[in-house]
C-alpha positions as MATLAB code, in Angstrom:
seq = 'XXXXXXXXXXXXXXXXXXXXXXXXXXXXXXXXXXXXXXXXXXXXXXXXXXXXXXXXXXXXXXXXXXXXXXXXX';
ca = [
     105.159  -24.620  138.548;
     103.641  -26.965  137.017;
     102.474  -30.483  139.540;
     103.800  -32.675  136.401;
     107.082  -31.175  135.813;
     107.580  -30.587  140.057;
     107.050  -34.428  140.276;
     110.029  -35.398  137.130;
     112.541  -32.686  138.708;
     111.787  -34.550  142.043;
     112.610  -37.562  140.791;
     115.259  -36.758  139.187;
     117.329  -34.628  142.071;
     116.517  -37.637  144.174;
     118.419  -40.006  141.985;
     121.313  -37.728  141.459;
     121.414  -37.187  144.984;
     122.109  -41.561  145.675;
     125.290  -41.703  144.088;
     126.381  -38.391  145.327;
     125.242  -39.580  149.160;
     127.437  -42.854  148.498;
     130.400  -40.820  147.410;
     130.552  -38.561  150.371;
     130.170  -41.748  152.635;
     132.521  -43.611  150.947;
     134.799  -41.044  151.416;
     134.008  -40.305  155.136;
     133.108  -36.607  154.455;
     129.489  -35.233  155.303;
     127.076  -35.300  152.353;
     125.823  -31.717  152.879;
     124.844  -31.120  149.415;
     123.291  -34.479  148.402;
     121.227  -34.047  151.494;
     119.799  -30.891  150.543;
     119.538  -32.208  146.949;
     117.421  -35.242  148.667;
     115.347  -33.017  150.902;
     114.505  -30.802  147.713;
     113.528  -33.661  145.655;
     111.247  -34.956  148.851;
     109.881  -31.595  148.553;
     109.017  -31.438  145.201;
     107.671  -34.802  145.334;
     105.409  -33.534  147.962;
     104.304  -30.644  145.947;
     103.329  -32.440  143.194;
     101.379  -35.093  144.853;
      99.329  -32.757  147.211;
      98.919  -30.221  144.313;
      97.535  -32.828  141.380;
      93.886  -33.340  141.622;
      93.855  -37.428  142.863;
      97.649  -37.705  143.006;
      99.701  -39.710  140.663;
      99.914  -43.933  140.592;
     102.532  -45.471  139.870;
     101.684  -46.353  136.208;
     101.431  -42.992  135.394;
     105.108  -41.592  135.752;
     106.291  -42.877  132.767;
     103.702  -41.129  131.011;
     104.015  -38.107  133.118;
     107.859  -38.289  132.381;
     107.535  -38.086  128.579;
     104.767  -35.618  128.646;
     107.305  -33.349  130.546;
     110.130  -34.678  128.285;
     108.137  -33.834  125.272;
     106.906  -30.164  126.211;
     110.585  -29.596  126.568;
     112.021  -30.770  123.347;
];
């Protein structure tokens, strides 16, 4: 896989995982899914920044993101 498109999936799962974790709080149910959801998307984050030759900033996700975006559409 590639370290650009492990980083964007990573970021993404962890953001769908927040509202998902709030939901299964709010409703006083275990968030079983969201956590595995969060613990993959710590993962992939992990991945990607060990794998990628210097890491990634922070200035460079946005560009990363629409690299990714663009290779897909």
């Amino acid at each position: 896989m590639d370290t650009d498109l492990a980083l964007i999936l990573g970021i993404v799962l962890g953001g769908l995982s927040i509202p998902s974790i709030l939901s299964a709080i709010s409703e006083t149910r275990p968030p079983r899914t969201s956590s595995l959801m969060l613990l993959a998307a710590a993962g992939l984050i992990a991945y990607a920044m060990v794998s990628h030759p210097g890491g990634y900033r922070l200035e460079q996700i946005p560009d990363v993101f629409f690299t990714v975006l663009g290779r897909f559409i």
